[in-house]
Each structure stands twice: as C-alpha cells, then as structure tokens.
C-alpha positions as CSV (number, residue, x, y, z in Angstrom):
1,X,23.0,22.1,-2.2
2,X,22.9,20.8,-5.7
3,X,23.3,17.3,-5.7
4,X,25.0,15.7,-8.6
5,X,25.5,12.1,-6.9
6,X,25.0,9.1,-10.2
7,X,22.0,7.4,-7.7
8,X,18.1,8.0,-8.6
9,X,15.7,6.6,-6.6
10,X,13.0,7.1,-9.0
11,X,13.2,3.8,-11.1
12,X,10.5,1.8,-10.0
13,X,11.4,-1.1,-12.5
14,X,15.0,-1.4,-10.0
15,X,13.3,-0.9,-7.1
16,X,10.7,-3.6,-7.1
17,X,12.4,-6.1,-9.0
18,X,12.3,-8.7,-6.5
19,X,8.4,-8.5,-6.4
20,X,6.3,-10.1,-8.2
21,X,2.5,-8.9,-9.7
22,X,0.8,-10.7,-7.2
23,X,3.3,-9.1,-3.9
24,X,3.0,-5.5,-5.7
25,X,-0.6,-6.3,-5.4
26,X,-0.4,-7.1,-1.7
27,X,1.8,-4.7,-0.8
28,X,-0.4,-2.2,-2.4
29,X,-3.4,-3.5,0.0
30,X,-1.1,-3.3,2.9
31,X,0.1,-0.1,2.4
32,X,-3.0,1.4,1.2
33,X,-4.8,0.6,4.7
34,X,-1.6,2.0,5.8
35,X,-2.3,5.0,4.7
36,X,-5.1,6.1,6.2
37,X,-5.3,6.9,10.1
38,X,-8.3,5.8,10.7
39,X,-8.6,2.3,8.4
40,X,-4.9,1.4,10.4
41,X,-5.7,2.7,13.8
42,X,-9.1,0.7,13.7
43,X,-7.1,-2.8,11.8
44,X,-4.4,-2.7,14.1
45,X,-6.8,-3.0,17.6
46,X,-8.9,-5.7,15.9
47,X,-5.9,-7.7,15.4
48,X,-4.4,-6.8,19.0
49,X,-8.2,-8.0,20.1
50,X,-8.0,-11.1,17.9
51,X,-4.8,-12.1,19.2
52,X,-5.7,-11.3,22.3
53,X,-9.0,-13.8,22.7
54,X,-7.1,-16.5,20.9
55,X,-8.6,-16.2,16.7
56,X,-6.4,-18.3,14.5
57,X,-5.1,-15.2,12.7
58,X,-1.5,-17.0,12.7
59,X,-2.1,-17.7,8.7
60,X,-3.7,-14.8,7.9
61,X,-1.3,-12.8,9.3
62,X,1.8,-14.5,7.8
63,X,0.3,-14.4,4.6
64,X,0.3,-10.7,4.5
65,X,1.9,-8.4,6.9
66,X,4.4,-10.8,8.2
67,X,5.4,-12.1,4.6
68,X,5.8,-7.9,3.6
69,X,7.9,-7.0,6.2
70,X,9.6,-10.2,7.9
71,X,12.0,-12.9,6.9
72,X,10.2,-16.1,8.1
73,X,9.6,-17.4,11.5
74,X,13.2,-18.8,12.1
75,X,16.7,-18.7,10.5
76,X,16.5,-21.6,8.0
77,X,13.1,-20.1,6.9
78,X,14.6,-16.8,6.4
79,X,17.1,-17.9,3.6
80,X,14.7,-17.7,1.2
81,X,14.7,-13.9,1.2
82,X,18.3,-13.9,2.1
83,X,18.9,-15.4,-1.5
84,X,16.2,-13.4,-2.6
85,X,18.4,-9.9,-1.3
86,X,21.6,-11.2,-2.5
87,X,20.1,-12.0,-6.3
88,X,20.2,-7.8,-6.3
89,X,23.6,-7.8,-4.6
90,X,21.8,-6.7,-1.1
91,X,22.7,-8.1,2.1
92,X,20.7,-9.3,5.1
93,X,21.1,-8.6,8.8
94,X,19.0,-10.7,10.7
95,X,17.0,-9.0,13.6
96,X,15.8,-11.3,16.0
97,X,11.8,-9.2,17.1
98,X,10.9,-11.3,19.9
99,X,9.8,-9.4,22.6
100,X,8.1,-9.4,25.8
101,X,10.3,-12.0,28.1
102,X,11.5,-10.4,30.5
103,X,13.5,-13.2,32.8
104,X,16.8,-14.8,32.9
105,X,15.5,-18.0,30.6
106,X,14.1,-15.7,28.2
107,X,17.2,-13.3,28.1
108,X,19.3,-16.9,27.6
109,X,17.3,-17.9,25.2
110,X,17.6,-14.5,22.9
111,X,21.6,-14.5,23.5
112,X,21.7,-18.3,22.0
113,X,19.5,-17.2,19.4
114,X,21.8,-13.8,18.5
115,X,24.8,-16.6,18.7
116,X,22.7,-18.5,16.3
117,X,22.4,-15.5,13.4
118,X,26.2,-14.9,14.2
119,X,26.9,-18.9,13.5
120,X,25.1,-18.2,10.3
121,X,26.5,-15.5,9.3
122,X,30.2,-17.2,9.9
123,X,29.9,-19.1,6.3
124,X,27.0,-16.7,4.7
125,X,28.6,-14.7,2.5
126,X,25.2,-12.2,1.8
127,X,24.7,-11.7,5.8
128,X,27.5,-9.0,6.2
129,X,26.9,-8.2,10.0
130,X,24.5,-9.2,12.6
131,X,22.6,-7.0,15.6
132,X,20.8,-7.7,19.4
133,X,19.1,-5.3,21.3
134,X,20.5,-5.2,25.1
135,X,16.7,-5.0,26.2
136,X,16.8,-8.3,24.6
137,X,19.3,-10.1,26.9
138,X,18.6,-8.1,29.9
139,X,16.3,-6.4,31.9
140,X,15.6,-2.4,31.2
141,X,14.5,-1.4,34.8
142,X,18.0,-2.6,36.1
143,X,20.0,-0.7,33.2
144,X,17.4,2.5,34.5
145,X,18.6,2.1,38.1
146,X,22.3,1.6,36.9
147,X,21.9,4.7,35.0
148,X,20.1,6.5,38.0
149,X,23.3,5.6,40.1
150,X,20.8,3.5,42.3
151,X,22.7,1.2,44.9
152,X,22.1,-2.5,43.4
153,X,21.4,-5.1,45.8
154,X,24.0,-8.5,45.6
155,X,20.6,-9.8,43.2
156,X,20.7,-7.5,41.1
157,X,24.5,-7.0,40.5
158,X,24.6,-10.4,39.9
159,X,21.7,-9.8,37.0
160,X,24.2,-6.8,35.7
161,X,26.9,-8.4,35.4
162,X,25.0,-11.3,33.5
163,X,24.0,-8.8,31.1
164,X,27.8,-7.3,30.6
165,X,28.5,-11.4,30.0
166,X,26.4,-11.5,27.8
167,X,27.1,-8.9,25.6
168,X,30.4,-9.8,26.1
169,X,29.9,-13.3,24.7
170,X,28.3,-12.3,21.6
171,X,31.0,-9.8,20.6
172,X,33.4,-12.2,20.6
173,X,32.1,-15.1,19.1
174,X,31.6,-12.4,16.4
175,X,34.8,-11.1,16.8
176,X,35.9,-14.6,16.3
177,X,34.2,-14.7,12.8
178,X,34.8,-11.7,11.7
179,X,31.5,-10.7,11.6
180,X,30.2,-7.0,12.9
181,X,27.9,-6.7,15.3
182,X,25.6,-3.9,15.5
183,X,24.0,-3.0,19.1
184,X,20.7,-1.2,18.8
185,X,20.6,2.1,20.9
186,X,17.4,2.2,23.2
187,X,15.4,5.2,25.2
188,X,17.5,8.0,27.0
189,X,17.2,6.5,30.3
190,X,18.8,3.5,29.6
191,X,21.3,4.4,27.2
192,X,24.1,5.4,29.2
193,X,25.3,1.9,30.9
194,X,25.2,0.3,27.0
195,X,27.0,3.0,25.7
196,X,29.7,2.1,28.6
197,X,29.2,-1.6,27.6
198,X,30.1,-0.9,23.4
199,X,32.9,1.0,23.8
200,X,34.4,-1.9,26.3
201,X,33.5,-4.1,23.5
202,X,35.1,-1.8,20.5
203,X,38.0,-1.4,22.8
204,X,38.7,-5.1,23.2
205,X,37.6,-5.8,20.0
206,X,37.8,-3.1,17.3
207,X,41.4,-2.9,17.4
208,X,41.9,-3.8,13.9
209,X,39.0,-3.3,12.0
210,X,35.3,-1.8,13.4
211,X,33.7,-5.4,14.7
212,X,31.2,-3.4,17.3
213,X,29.1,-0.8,16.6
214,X,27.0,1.5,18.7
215,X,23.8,3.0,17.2
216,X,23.6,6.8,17.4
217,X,20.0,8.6,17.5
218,X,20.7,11.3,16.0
219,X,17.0,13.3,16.8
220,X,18.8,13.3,20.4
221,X,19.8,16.9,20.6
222,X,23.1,15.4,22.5
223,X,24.1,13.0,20.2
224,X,26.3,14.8,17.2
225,X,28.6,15.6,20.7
226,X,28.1,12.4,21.6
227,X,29.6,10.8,18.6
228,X,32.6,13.4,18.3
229,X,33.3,12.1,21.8
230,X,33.1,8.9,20.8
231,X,35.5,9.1,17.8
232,X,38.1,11.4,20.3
233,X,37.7,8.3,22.6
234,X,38.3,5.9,19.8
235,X,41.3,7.7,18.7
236,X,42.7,8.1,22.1
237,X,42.7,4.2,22.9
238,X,43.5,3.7,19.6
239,X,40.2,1.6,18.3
240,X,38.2,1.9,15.2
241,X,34.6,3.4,15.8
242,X,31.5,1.5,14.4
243,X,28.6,4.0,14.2
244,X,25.1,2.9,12.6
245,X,23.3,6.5,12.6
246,X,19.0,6.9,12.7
247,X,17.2,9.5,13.0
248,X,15.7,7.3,16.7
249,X,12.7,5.3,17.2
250,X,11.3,6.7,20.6
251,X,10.1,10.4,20.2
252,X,7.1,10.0,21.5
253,X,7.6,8.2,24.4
254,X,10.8,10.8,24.8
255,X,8.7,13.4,24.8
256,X,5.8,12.1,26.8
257,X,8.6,11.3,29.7
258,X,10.4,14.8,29.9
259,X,7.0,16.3,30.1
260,X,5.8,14.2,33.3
261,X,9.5,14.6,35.0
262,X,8.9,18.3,34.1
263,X,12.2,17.9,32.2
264,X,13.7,19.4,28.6
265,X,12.8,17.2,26.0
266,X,16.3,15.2,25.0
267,X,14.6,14.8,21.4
268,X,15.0,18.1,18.7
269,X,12.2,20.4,18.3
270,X,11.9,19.9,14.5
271,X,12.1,17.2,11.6
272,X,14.8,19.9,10.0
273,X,16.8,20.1,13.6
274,X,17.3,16.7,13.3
275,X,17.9,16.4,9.8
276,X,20.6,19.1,9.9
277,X,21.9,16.7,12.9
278,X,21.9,13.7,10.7
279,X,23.3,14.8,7.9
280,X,26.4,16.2,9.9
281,X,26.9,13.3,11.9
282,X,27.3,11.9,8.1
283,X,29.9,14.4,7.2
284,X,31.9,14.0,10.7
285,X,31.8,10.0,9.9
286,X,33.1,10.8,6.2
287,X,35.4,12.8,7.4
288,X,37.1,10.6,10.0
289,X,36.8,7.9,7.8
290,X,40.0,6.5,8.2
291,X,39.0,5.5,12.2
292,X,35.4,5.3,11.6
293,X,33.4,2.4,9.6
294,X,29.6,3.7,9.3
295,X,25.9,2.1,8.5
296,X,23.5,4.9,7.1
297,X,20.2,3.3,9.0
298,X,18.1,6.1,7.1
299,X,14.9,5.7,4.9
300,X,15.2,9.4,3.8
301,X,16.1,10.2,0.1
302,X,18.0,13.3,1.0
303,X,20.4,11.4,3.3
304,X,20.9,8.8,1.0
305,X,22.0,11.1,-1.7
306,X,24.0,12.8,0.7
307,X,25.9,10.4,1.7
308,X,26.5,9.5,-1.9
309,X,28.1,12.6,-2.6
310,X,30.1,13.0,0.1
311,X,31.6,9.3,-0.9
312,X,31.9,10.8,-4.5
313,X,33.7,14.0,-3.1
314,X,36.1,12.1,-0.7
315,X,37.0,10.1,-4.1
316,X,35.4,7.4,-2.1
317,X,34.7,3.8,-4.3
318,X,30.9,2.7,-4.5
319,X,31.7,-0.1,-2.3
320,X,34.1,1.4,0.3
321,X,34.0,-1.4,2.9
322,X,33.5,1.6,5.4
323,X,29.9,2.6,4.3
324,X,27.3,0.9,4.1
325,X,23.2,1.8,3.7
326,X,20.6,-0.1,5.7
327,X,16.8,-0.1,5.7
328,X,14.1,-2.1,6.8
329,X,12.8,-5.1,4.9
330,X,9.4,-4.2,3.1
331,X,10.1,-0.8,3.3
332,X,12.2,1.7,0.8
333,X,12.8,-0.3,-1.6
334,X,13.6,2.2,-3.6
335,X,16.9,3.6,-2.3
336,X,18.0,-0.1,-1.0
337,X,17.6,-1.4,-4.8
338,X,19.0,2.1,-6.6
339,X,21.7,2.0,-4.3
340,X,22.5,-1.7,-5.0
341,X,22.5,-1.2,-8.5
342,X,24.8,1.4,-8.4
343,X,27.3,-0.7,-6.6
344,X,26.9,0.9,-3.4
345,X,27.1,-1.6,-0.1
346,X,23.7,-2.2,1.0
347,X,21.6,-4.1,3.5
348,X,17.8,-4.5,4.8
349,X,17.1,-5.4,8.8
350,X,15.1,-8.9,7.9
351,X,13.4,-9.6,11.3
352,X,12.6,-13.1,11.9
353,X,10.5,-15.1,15.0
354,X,7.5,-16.8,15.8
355,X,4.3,-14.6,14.2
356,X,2.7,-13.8,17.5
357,X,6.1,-13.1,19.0
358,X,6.9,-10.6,16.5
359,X,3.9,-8.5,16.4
360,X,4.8,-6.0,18.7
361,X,7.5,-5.3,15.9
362,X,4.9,-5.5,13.2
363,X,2.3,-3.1,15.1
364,X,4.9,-0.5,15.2
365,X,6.0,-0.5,11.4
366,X,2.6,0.1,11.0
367,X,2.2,3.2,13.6
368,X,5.6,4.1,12.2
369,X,4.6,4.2,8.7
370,X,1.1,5.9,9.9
371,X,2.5,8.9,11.6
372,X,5.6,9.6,10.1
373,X,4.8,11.9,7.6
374,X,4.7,11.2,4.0
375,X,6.3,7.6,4.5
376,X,3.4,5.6,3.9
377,X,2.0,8.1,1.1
378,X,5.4,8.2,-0.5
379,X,5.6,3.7,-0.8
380,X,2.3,3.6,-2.0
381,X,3.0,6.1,-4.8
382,X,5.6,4.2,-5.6
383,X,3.9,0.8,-5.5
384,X,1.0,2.1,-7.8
385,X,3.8,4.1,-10.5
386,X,5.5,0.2,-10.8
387,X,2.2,-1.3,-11.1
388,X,0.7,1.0,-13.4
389,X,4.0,0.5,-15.0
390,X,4.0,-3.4,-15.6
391,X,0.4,-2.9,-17.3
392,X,1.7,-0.3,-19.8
393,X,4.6,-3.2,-20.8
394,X,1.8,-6.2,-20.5
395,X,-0.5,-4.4,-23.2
C-alpha cells in the first residue's frame, strides 16, 4: 500500500528535541550496550548479581538507565518529565513498575498508589488517562484457578472478590474524574476472569464516553475475534468500547507454556501474522469509530503510519479525541515526537517507583530491546544521525 499519510518519522531534529548533548550522549551508551547480545546479556546479570549481594548501585543506576527510561522514583518527582512531555504537546500516563509483592498489604498498597496517579491526573491537564495492572492488586495464581474453573475455597473467594473491589474502586474514582483508565492485558491463562472484570467496568462506566479500557494483544492468534466480540457486546448493552492494541509482551513465555502442556501455541507463527493482525484490529477500531475510542500502543513505524491514514481517509481530525498513539518513555522517540508535531494525540507510559523496585521493568526493556529485532539497531541509528547532526550545526 502506498502511504501518503503528512507524518515522517525521519526528522531527528523533532524527535530528540527534548534531549539534550549530554542525554543524546547517554542514551547513545545505553543503547549501544544495548545492542549487542552479548555486552547486555553479560551487564544485565552483573547488575542482577550486584543488587543481589547488596552494591550501592542505587545512584549509578538512576543516573543512567533509570533516568532514560523512567519518570522518577514517585509522583511529585515524575513532574519534571511530565512538563518536560507536555512542552512538545505529549502526554504522560503514569505506570506504576513495582513488582514482586504478592500479599494483600502489598496489593493495598499498589491500588492506593493507582488512586494516587488517578488524584493526579484529576487537575493535570498533560496526564490524559492513567493504567494498573490486575497482577498488581491481586494475586495471579488465584485469577489461574478462577480461569481453570477450580472450586475456590471461602479464603480464596474472599481474595477474589477483593480483587473485583478493587478494580472496581479504581474505575470509579476515575470515572468520577473523568479520567480513562487503561487495564493492562496479562498471559493467556489469566486473561479471561479480567476480561470479565473490564467489560463489568465499561458497562457501568463507559456509558457515555470510553472511561475503561481493556488491552488487546493482538500476536494472540484469538484476539482480532476477540475484539469484534467485544465491540458486538459493547453495542449490544449499549457501552462505548476502550481498546489499547499491542502487538503482547509474553511470547516467549507463551510459547514455552503451550510446549510443556503439549498445547497449540496461542501466540501467531510470524512477526507478519501478527502484523497483518494488528493492523486490522486498527482498521475494525477506525471503522467502528463512532462506539470505539482507541490507544495505538505500537512502537512500529508501519502502524503508526497506518493509522494515520486511515484517520486521513475517514476525514478524521489530527486530534480526534478517539485516537490516540502511545509508546514507552525512552524509547521511539521518533514517532511520539513526529506524531506530536503533526497534531496527532500522543502519549509515552512514564513508569515511576523506587529504583530497586522497578528493575524487573527495567531488565525487560533491555531484553525487549535485545531480542526484538531491529529495535535497538534502529534507536541507536537514530541517536547517532541527531548527534552527528548537532556537530554539523555546532561547526
């Protein structure tokens, strides 16, 4: 297809605007080591080691990686790069990355912090919607067994139906506000009872405009069905569908499950399967735009551009209140900054929590950005065009 959308995402000079000499030069380092298998592979388990027999690597680690691809270490830190996104008219949804607890204090203590981003976002006018994971708030071996159809015991019920409080209690205070709320899709196996869980929530909630969204992996070789059904459900209760599409975040560990179970892998067999996935569930959402308000979580070019055309051939405005593009802080800058520029509605996922906390997060960017091909390759180029760029103008 020839696209003819008005958005390049070659201009390095847009895309790293908000960076200065000295970050271009970090993020070059970064992204550099990055790069290369081995050098990341062989960084990333001295770190884990580090951490692990107590180094102070707290400062070092802030200083680079953290700083690169995280908003601070709590909300009132984070507004620096919140004003820092919004100077180039892009928004921020804060991502709460702590992970590990997996008790009811812990759980507690991530729904008051979600509650917190939410609060924030109430009188923020460059936070635009907010997002929790249920693993967050909630156990994942009990959503497994209430997937499974397992019999709960009077304990665990009562843990359930914490978790549906929960998420009940965060979609309404942002309900309340005004302010959407994204939930995070998760591995197959536990899918099933959140997807039960949003469209409660968009059914109570959505009834005027899309306040809840459910995330949609769209490498699941299920999932274009599963959104049609969702949108037939929508329009049958008479709700608005939120949908945030990926392309998913758990192929490997997909994978490596159906092969034990001696299962079908749920994931596509190629990168172009799920592509042509992808870029259908954008033209269904398009399509059925009047009932469904969409996020474009993508850091793929095509996609982007995509989507731009198919706004430019609906007669669609720039800034359509229905569409949106996301991508990760640190990453893409590229499209996030083109798209901005060109008056499309944009935000970046800017995680935030206590350094150690948020490693987990941090070591996956960096496996992320190892094995998917071409990503790492692709920001570095790009890094090195708009430094080698900045020395041509400095002469």
């Amino acid at each position: 297809m020839q696209l003819k959308s008005n958005v390049s995402f070659d201009d390095t000079s847009i895309a790293f605007a908000s960076r200065s000499d000295k970050a271009l030069r970090k993020a070059n380092f970064l992204f550099s080591i990055v790069n290369n298998p081995w050098i990341s592979s062989l960084s990333t388990g001295l770190v884990k080691l580090g951490l692990k027999i107590g180094l102070p690597l707290n400062g070092v680690i802030k200083n680079t990686v953290f700083e690169h691809f995280c908003g601070g270490e709590t909300i009132a830190e984070s507004e620096k790069t919140i004003q820092e996104l919004a100077r180039f008219n892009i928004g921020t949804i804060l991502d709460y990355s702590v992970e590990g607890g997996d008790n009811e204090e812990s759980f507690d203590h991530t729904t008051q912090e979600i509650l917190e981003t939410i609060e924030k976002a109430k009188d923020h006018p460059n936070i635009p919607f907010c997002v929790f994971k249920t693993t967050g708030i909630g156990s994942s071996a009990l959503l497994q067994k209430v997937q499974e159809g397992v019999e709960l015991t009077e304990e665990e019920q009562t843990a359930y139906d914490r978790i549906k409080q929960r998420v009940e209690t965060i979609c309404a205070k942002a309900h309340q506000y005004g302010i959407p709320v994204l939930m995070d899709a998760e591995e197959t196996w536990i899918q099933e009872p959140i997807d039960e869980m949003a469209y409660a929530m968009m059914k109570k909630f959505n009834q005027k405009r899309a306040i809840v969204y459910n995330t949609y992996q769209m490498y699941r070789v299920d999932m274009l069905a599963n959104l049609k059904k969702a949108f037939h459900y929508a329009a049958m209760h008479n709700y608005y569908l939120g949908a945030k599409l990926v392309r998913g975040a758990y192929m490997e560990k997909e994978r490596e499950r159906a092969e034990e179970l001696g299962q079908s892998s749920p994931i596509h067999p190629t990168k172009e399967a799920t592509d042509a996935s992808y870029d259908k569930a954008l033209a269904y959402c398009v399509d059925n735009k009047q009932r469904i308000s969409m996020i474009n979580g993508s850091h793929n070019e095509y996609s982007n551009y995509y989507l731009a055309l198919l706004m430019e051939k609906h007669s669609m405005k720039n800034d359509d209140y229905r569409i949106w593009f996301a991508q990760l802080y640190g990453m893409s800058e590229n499209i996030s900054f083109n798209l901005a520029r060109a008056g499309y509605n944009v935000a970046k996922y800017v995680p935030y929590g206590p350094v150690r906390s948020v490693m987990p997060y941090l070591f996956r960017r960096a496996e992320e950005n190892t094995s998917v091909a071409g990503q790492s390759s692709r920001e570095l180029t790009l890094i090195r065009r708009e430094i080698k760029r900045r020395r041509k103008v400095q002469r």
